[in-house]
Backbone bond lengths (Angstrom), bond angles and torsions (degrees), N, CA, C in turn:
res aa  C-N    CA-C-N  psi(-1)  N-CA   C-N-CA  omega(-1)  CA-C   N-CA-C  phi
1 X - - - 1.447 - - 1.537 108.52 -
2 X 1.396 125.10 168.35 1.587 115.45 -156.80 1.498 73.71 -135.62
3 X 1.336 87.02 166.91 1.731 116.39 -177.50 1.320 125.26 -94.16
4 X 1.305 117.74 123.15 1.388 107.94 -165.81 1.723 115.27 -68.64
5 X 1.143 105.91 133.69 1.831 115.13 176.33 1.697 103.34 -50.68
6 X 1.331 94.96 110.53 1.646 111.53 153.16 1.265 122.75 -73.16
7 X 1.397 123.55 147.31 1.664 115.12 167.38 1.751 95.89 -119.19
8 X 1.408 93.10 141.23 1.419 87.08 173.05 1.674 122.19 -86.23
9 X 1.450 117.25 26.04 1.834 123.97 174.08 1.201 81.93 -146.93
10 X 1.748 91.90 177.23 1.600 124.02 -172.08 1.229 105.61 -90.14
11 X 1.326 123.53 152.21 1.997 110.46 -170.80 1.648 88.46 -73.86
12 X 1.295 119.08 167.66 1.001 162.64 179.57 1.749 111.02 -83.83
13 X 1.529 120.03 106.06 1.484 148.20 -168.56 1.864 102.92 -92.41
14 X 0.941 118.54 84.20 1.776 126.91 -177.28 1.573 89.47 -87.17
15 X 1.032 109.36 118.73 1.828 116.76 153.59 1.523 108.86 -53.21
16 X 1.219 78.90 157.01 1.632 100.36 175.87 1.788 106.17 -61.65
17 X 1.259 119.41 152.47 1.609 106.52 164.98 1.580 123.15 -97.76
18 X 1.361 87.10 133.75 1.491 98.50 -159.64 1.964 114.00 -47.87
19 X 1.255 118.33 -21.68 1.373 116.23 177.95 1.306 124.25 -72.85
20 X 1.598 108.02 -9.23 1.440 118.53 149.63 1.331 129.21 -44.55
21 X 1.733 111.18 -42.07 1.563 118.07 178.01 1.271 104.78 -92.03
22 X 1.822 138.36 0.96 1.038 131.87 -149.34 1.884 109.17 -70.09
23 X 0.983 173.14 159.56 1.381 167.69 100.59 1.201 132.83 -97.56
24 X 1.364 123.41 100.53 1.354 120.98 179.14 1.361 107.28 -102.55
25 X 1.759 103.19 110.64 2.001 95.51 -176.65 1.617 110.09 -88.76
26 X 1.322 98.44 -178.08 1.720 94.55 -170.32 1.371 76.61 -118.71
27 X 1.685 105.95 145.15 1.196 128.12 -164.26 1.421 119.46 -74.22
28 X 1.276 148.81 130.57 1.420 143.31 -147.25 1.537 119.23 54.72
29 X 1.035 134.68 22.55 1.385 146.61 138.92 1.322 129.91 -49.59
30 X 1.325 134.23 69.93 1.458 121.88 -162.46 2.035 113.26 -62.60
31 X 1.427 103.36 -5.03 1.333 92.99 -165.00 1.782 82.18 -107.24
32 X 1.562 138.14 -0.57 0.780 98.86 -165.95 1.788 97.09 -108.59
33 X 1.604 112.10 3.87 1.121 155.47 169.86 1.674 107.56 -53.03
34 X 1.407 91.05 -85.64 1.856 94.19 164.29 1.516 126.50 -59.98
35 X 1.171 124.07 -11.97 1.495 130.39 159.78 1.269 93.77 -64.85
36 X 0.861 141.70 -95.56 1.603 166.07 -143.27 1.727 98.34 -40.57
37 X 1.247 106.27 -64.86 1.729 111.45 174.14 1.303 108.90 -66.50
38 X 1.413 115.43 -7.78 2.086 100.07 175.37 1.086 100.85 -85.39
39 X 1.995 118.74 -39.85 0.977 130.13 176.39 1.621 115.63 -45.13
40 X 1.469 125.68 -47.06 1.077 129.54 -160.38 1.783 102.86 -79.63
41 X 1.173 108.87 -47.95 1.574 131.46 176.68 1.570 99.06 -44.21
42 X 1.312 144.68 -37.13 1.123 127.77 -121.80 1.818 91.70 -148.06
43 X 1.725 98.93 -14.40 1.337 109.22 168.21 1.409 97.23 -61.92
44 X 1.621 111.57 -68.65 1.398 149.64 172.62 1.949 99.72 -14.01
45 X 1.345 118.76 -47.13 1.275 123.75 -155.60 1.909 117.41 -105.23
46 X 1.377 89.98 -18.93 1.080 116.08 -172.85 1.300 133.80 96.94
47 X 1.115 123.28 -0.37 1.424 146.24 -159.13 1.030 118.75 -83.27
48 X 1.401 109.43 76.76 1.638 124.05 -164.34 1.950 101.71 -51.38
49 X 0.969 119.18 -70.92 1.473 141.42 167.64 1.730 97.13 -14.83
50 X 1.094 109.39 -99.04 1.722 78.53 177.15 1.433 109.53 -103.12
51 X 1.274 124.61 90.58 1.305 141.46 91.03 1.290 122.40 -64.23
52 X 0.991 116.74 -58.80 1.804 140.75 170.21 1.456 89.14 -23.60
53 X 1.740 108.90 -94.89 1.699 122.18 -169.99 1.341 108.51 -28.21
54 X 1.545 104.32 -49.79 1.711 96.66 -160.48 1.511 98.00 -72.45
55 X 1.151 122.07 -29.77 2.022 106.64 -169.79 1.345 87.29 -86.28
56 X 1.413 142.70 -9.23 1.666 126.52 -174.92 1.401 95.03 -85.18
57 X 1.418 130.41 -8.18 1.224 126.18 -172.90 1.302 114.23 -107.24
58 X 1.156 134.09 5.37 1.732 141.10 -157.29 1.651 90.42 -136.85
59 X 1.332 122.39 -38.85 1.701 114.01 161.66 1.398 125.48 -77.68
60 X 1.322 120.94 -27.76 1.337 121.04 174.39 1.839 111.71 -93.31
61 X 1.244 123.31 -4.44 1.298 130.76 -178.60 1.530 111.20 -44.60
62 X 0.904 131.60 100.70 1.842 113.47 176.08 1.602 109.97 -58.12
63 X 1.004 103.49 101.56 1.712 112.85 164.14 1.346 119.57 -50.12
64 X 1.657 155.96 153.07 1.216 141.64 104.07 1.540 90.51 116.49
65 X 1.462 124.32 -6.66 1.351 116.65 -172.95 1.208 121.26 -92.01
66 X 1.568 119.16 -16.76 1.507 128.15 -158.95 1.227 119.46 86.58
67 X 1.820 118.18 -3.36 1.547 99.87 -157.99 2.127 89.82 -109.31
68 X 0.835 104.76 161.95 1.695 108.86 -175.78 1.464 111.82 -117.91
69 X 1.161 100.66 104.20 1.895 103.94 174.69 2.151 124.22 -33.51
């Protein structure tokens, strides 16, 4: 039987990248509005998970079309 590979350090912890949380809403947007405060709420709480959703939802939002995420 073979020996399991040691490392001599601890692995290495990379943060998340920050353009994950990035959100720029367009102004009078109510949906991009309520993203933004889950976003902020959840900054607030720690809750990486939706932080994520809410800025995946304020960049992918279709703007200007009429249609509402």
């Amino acid at each position: 039987m073979t020996e399991p590979t040691n490392y001599p350090e601890n692995p290495v912890v990379l943060p998340l990248d920050d353009w994950l949380y990035e959100a720029h809403p367009v102004a009078g947007c109510s949906t991009c509005a309520e993203a933004v405060a889950a976003l902020e709420t959840a900054r607030k709480s720690g809750d990486a998970n939706t932080r994520f959703e809410a800025a995946r939802i304020v960049r992918q939002h279709p703007h200007g079309t009429g249609v509402s995420a």
